[in-house]
C-alpha positions as CSV (number, residue, x, y, z in Angstrom):
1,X,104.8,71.0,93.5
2,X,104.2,74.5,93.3
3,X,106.3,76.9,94.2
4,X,104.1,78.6,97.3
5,X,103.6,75.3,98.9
6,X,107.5,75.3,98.7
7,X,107.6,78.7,100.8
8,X,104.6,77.5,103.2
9,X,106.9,74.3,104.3
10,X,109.7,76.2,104.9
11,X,108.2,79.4,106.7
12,X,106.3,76.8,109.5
13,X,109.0,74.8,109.8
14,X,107.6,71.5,108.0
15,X,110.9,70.5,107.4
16,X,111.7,69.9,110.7
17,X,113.3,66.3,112.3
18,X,114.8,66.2,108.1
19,X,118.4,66.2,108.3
20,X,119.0,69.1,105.3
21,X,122.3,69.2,103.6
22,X,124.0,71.7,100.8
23,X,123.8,69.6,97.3
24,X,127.8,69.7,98.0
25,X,127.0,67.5,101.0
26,X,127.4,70.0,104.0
27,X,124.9,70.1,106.9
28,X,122.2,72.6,107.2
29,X,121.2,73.8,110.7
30,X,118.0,76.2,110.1
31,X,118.3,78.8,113.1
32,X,115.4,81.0,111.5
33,X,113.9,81.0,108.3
34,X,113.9,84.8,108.6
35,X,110.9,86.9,107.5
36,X,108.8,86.5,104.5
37,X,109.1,89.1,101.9
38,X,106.0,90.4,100.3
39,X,107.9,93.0,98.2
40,X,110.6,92.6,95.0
41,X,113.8,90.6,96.1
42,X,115.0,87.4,97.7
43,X,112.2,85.5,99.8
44,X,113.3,85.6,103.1
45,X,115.3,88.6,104.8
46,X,117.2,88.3,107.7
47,X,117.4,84.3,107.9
48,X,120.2,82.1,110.1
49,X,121.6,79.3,108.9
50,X,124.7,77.1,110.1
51,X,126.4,75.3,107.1
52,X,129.4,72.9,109.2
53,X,130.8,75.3,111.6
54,X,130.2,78.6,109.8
55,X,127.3,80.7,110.7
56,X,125.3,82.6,108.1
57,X,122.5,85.7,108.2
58,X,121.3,86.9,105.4
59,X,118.6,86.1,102.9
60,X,116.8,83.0,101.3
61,X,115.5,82.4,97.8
62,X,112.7,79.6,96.8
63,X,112.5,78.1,93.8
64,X,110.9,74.6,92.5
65,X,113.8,74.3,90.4
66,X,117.0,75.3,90.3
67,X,117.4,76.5,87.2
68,X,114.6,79.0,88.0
69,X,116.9,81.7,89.4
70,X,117.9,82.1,85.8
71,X,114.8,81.8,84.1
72,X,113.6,85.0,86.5
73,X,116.9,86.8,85.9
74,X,118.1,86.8,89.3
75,X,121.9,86.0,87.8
76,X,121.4,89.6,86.5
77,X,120.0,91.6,89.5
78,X,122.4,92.7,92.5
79,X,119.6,92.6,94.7
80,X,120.1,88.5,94.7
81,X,123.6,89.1,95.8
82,X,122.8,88.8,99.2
83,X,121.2,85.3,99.2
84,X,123.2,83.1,101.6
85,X,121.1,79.7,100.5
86,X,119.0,78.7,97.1
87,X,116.5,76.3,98.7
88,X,114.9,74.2,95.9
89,X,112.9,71.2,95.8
90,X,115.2,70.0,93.0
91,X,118.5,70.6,92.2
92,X,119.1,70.7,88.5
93,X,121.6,73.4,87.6
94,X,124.5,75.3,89.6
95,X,123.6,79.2,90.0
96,X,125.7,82.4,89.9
97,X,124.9,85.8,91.4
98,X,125.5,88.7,89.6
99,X,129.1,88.9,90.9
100,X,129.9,85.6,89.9
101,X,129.6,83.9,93.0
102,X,128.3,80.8,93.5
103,X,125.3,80.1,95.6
104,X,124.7,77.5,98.1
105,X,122.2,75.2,97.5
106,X,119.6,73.1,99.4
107,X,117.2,70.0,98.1
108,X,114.6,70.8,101.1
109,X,114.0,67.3,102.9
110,X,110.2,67.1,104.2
111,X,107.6,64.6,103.8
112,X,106.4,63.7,100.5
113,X,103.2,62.4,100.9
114,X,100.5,63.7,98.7
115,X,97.6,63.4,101.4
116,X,99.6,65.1,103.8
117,X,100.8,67.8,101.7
118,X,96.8,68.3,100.9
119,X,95.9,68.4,104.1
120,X,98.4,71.3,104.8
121,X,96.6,73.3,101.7
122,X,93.1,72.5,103.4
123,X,93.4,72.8,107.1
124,X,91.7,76.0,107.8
125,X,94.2,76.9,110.8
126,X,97.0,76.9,108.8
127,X,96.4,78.1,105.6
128,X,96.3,81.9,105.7
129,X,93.2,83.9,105.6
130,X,93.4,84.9,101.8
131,X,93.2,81.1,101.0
132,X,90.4,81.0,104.0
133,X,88.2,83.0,101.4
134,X,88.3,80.8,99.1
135,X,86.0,78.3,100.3
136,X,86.3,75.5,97.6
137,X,89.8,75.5,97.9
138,X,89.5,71.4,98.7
139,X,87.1,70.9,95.8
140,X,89.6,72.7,93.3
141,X,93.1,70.8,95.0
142,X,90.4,67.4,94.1
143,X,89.4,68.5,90.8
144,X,91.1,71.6,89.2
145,X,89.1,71.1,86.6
146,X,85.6,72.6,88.3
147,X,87.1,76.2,87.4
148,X,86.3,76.2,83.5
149,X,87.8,78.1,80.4
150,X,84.9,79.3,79.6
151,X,84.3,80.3,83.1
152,X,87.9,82.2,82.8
153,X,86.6,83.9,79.5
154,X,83.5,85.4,81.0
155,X,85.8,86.5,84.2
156,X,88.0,88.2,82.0
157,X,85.0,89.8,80.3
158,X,83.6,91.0,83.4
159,X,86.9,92.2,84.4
160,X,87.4,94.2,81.4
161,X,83.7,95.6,82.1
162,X,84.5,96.6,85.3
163,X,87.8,98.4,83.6
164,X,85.0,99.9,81.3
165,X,82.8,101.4,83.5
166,X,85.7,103.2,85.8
167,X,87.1,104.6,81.9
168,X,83.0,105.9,81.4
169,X,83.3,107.6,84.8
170,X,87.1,109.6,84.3
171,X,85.1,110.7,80.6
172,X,82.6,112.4,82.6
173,X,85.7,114.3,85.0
174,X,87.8,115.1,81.6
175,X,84.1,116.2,79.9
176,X,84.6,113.3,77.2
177,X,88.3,113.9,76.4
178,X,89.4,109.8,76.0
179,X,93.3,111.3,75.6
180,X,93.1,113.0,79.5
181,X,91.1,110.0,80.4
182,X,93.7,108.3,79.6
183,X,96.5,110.1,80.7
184,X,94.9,109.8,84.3
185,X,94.3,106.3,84.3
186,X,98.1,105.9,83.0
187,X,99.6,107.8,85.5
188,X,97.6,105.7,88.6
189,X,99.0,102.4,86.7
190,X,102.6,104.1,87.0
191,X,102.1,103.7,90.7
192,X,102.0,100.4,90.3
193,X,99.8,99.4,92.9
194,X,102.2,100.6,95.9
195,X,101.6,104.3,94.7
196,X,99.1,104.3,92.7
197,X,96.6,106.7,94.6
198,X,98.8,109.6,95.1
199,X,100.3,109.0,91.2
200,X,96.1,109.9,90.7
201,X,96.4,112.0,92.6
202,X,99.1,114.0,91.0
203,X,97.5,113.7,87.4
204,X,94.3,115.3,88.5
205,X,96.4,118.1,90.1
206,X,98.7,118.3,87.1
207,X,96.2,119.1,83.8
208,X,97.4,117.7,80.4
209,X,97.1,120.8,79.2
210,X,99.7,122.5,80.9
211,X,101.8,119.5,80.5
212,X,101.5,119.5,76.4
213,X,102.3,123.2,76.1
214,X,105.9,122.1,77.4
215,X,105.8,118.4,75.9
216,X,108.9,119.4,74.1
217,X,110.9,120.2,76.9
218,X,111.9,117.3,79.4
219,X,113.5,119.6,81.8
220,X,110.5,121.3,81.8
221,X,108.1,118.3,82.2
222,X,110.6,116.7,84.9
223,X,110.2,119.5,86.8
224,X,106.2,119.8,87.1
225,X,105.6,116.5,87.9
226,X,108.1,115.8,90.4
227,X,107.2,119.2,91.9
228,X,103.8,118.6,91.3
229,X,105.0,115.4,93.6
230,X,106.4,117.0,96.2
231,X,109.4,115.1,95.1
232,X,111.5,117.9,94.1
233,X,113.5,119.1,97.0
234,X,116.5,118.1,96.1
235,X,117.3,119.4,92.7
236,X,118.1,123.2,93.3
237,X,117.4,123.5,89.2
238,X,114.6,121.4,88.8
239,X,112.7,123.3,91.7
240,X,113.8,126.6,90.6
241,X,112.1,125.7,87.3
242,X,109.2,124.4,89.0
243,X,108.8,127.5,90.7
244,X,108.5,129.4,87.4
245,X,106.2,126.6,86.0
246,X,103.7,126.3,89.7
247,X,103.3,130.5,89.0
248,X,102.6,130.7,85.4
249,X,100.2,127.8,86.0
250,X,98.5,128.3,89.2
251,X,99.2,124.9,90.0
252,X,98.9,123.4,94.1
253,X,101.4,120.1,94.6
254,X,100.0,117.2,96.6
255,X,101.1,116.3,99.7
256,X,104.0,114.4,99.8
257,X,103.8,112.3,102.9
258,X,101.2,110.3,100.6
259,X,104.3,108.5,98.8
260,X,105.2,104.8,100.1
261,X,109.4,104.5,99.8
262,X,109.5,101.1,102.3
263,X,110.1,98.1,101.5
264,X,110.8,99.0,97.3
265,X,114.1,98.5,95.1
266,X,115.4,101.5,94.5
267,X,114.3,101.5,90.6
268,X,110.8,101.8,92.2
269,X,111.1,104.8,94.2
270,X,108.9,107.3,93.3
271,X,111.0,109.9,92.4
272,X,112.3,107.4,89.6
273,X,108.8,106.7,88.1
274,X,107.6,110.2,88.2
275,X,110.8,110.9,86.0
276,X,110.2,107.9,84.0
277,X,106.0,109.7,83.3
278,X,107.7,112.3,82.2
279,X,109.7,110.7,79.9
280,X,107.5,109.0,78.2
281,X,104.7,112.0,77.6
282,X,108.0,113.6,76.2
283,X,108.8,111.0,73.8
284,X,104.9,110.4,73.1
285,X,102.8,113.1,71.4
286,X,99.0,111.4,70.9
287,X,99.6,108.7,72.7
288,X,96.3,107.4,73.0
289,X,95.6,107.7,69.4
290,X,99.1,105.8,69.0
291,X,97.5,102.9,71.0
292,X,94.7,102.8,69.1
293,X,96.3,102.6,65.7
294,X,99.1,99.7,66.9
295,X,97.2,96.4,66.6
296,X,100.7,94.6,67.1
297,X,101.5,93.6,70.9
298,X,105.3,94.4,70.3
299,X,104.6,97.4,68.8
300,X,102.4,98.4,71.3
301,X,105.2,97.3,73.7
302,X,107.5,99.4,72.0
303,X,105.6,102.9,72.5
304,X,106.5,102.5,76.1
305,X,110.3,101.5,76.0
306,X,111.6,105.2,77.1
307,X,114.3,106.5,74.8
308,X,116.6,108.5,77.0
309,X,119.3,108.2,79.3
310,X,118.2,110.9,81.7
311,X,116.3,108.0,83.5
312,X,116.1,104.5,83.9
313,X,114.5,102.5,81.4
314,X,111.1,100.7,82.0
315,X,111.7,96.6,82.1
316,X,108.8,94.3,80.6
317,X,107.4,93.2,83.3
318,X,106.8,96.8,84.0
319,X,105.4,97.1,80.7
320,X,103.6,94.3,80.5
321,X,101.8,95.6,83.7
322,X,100.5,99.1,81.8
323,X,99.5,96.8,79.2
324,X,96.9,95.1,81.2
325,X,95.7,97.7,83.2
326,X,95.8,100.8,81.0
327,X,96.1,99.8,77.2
328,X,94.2,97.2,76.5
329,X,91.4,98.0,78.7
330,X,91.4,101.6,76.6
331,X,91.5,99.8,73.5
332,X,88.6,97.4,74.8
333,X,86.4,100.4,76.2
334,X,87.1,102.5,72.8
335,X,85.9,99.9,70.8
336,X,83.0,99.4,72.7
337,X,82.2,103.2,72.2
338,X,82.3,102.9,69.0
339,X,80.3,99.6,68.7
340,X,82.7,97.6,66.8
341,X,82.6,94.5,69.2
342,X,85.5,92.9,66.7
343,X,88.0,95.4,68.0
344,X,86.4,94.8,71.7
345,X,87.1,91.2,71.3
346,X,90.8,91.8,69.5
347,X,91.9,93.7,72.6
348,X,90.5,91.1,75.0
349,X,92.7,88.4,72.7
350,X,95.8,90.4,73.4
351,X,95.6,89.8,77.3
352,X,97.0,85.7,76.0
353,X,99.8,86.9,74.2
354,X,101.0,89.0,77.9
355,X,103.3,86.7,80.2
356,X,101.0,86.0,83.3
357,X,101.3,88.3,86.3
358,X,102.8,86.7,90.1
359,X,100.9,88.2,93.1
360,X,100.2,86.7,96.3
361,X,96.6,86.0,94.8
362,X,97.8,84.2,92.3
363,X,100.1,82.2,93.7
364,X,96.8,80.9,96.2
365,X,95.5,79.8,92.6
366,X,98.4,78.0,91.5
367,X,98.5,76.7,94.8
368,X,95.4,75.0,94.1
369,X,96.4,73.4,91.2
370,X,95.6,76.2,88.5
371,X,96.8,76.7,85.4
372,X,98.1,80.3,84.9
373,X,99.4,80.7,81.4
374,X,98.9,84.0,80.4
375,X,97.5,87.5,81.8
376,X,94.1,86.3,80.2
377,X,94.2,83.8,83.3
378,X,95.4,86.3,85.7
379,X,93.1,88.6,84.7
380,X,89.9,86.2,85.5
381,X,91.6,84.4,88.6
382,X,91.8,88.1,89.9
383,X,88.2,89.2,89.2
384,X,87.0,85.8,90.8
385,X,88.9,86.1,93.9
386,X,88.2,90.1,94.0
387,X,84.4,89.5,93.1
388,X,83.5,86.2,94.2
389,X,85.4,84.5,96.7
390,X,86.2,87.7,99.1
391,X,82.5,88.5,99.3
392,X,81.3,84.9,99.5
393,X,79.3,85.5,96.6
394,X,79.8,81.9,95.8
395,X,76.1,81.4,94.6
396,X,76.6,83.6,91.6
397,X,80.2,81.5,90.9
398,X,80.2,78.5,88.1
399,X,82.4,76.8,90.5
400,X,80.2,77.4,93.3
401,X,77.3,76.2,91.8
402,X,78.7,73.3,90.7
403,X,79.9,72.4,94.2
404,X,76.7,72.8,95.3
405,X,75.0,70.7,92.6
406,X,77.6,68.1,93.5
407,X,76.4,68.0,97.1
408,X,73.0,67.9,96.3
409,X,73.3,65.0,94.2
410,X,75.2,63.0,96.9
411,X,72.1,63.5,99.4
412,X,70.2,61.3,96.9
């Protein structure tokens, strides 16, 4: 049972005409399943539920399992505090918030059936229009098996290539310097996807060069970028020092109104990852030649793992995410350069040593029964859905092909 197809029979309701109890026997009376959240945090905001004669509103966490909420850590984050019901498919451990509480529980009732649970996943009016685009979605839920490794390893190759190509095309901007190549590409990845453009944006406003001649000095580093931001208002030091700094350097901020603040934990907000980019060019003289020295993942790992307490620290995920997107496709591109296809296909290895990202496209893959065990199987699942399924290029697709040779044959 995967863990989405969990969320799609609660959101619509599947459960409906099951009597739902809490695992300490209490009846469950669903008044909303609240809203789905697409962000960091709990599932479901803003849900009602009626456990006996007490009315609850607050939010709703999904797991297969139980003992899930502590293999994601949620025991340890406050923003779980707030979960009025742990709805599981099985019950097999008691969890805690962060507070010590305990949280209610509830082994969601709904029908079982394997053909009808399939025919949820394949019914074009009710599976949502990222699934829509993948139009062998019943041939994969039949046989997962059509999508191949070796299919994944050319995806991830392709994936990396594409990486490649957008690396060749900042080394034309930064006339062949691979270290402010890199310290662009880093800074979008910073943004992680939410605010990625305008953390471009604020490295191509900011040059490395002005940033090096103060490397030494956070303070000083602090205050370009986050006034570089536009994020600097509210520190009457850091913006007197950035006044100073915007003079001597003739620099322009971006606008500010490009930053996204909805919808984000607080250790997200912009203001706190700018600080943490500053951090870690302070902490990190020749970084890029750093990267490419460090053939251990760990040690890699370690380069980012910010050693100060003027801001938060980076977690792994977070890590793990710059990994993907900005070291290894460096290390992958440099070796290329330099025609040493070993070191290419080293760097390419290090993608199944990475925990495997969780996105919404990802979870349509597991969904449909695929095996995501590392980012090396992100990494390809994303290229195929990005490159393949969205455009309907499903000619060009092993899977597709094979489909198609599969209909064929049945016409004879």
């Amino acid at each position: 049972m995967p863990e989405i197809l969990l969320h799609y029979i609660w959101e619509h309701c599947l459960w409906a005409g099951w009597p739902q109890k809490t695992t300490d026997g209490q009846s469950i009376e669903i008044l909303s399943v609240g809203e789905h959240n697409r962000d960091s945090g709990p599932d479901y905001s803003h849900a009602r539920i009626r456990i006996g004669q007490q009315e609850w509103v607050g939010n709703i966490e999904i797991h297969v399992n139980s003992s899930d909420w502590y293999k994601h850590k949620h025991h340890l984050d406050s923003a779980y505090d707030s979960v009025i019901l742990h709805v599981v498919s099985q019950a097999d451990k008691q969890v805690f918030n962060s507070c010590g509480q305990s949280i209610m529980q509830c082994e969601l009732q709904y029908p079982h059936e394997q053909d009808y649970l399939t025919r949820i996943l394949t019914d074009a009016q009710q599976i949502d229009s990222a699934q829509e685009r993948i139009r062998c979605a019943k041939q994969l839920l039949h046989d997962p098996h059509i999508l191949s490794d070796g299919w994944r390893k050319a995806l991830l190759y392709k994936r990396l290539e594409c990486k490649h190509s957008s690396i060749q095309r900042l080394l034309e901007i930064t006339k062949g310097s691979w270290e402010h190549a890199f310290y662009i590409s880093l800074a979008r990845n910073f943004g992680f996807h939410t605010n990625s453009q305008p953390f471009e944006q604020l490295a191509l406003s900011t040059p490395l060069s002005c940033l090096q001649k103060h490397r030494n000095n956070l303070f000083q580093l602090t205050a370009i970028l986050l006034g570089q931001a536009s994020l600097i208002a509210a520190d009457e030091h850091l913006a007197k020092e950035y006044a100073f700094l915007r003079t001597k350097f003739s620099l322009t901020p971006i606008n500010g109104n490009q930053w996204k603040h909805a919808r984000m934990r607080p250790q997200n907000s912009p203001e706190i990852r700018v600080r943490q980019f500053a951090a870690l060019l302070w902490q990190s003289e020749f970084l890029f030649s750093r990267i490419q020295s460090t053939d251990d993942l760990d040690s890699l790992a370690e380069l980012f793992t910010l050693k100060t307490d003027q801001c938060a620290p980076l977690g792994r995920s977070s890590i793990d995410i710059l990994l993907i997107n900005t070291i290894i496709p460096y290390r992958y591109a440099y070796a290329l350069q330099h025609n040493n296809k070993v070191k290419a296909d080293e760097a390419a290895d290090m993608m199944k040593n990475i925990a495997p990202e969780n996105n919404t496209i990802i979870r349509q893959w597991r969904m449909l029964g695929q095996q995501v065990r590392s980012a090396a199987d992100t990494q390809a699942l994303l290229h195929l859905y990005q490159h393949y399924c969205q455009p309907h290029s499903c000619v060009n697709c092993e899977v597709g092909y094979q489909v198609f040779i599969d209909k064929q044959l049945r016409l004879f």
